[in-house]
N, C-alpha and C positions, 0 to 999 in steps of 0.2 A: 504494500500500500504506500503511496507518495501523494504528493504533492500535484504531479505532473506524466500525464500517461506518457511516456518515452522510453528511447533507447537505455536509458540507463537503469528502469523499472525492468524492463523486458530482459534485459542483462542478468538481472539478481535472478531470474529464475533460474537457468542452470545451475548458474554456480551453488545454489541452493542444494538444487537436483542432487547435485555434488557433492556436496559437505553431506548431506543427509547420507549419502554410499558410502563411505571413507575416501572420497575423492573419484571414484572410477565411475564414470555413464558411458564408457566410451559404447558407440556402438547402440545408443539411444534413439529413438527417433522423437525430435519437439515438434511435436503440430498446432497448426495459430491461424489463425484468419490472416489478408495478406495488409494488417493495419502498418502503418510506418514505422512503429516500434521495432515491430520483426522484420521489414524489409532492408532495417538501418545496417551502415553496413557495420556500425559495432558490434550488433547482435549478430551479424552472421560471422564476425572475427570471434566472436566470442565463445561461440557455436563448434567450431571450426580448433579452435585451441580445446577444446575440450574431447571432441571426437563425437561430437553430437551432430546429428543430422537432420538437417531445417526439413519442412513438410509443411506445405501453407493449402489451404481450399482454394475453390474458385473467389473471384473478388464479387461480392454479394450473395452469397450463397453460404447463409448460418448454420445450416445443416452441415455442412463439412467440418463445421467442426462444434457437433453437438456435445462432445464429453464437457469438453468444456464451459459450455452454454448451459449444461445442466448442473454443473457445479457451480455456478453463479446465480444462477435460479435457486439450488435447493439451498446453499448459503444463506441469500436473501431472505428464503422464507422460514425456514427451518431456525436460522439464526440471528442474522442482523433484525430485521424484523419485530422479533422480540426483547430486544435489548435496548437501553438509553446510554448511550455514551457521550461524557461530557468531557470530554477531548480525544481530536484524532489519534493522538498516542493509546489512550485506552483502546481505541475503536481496532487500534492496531493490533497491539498485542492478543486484545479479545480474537480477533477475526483468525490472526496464526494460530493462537491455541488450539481453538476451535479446528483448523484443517488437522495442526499435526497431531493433534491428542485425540479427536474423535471421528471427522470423515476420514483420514487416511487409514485410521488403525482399527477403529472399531466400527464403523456405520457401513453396513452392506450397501453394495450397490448393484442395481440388474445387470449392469457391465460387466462386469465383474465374477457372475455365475453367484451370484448375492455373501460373495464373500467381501471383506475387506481387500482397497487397491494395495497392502501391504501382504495379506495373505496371499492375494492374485500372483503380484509382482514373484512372492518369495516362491509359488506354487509353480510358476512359469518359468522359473531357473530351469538350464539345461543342465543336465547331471552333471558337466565339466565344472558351472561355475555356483551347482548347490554344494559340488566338494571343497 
């Protein structure tokens, strides 16, 4: 969450992506709508130093990239929504908690096969890299 939708918002997700793995995504694929943030060419250096693999929809076509869009909806509704925050720093920390302590780890998702995307994620390792 910023200030300002940009390059350098869209930047912090990998590297996030990142630090959450012990540093390794290589071999990721980031998918995004084709907004300026992701077409910057910081984020695709950024992308690119890490071993991550850009993947954008068509330009006006929100269905290409609906994970995403339904994670912003169920956010909204499920959580912002219900909450009063009185400063964007709380709204912040609220809104991270919320993803890495309950939709990533605990909150099924139909995507998912209604597991958790860290169950999925860990479920989807190839035997080389669950050993």
């Amino acid at each position: 969450m910023s200030e300002h939708h940009d390059a350098a918002l869209a930047v912090a997700a990998p590297r996030m992506a990142a630090a959450t793995r012990g540093g390794e995504v290589r071999g990721v694929i980031f998918h995004s709508d084709r907004g300026s943030e992701y077409t910057a060419e910081a984020f695709a250096a950024a992308c690119a130093r890490l071993g991550v693999t850009q993947s954008m929809g068509r330009v006006g076509c929100a269905l290409d990239n609906a994970a995403a869009e339904a994670l912003n909806s169920t956010l909204k509704v499920e959580f912002i929504h219900r909450q009063h925050f009185t400063t964007r720093e709380e709204a912040r920390q609220a809104i991270a908690t919320w993803i890495t302590e309950f939709s990533n780890t605990r909150r099924r998702h139909s995507a998912c096969g209604w597991q958790s995307p860290i169950d999925y994620e860990h479920g989807a390792a190839t035997p080389a890299e669950a050993a």
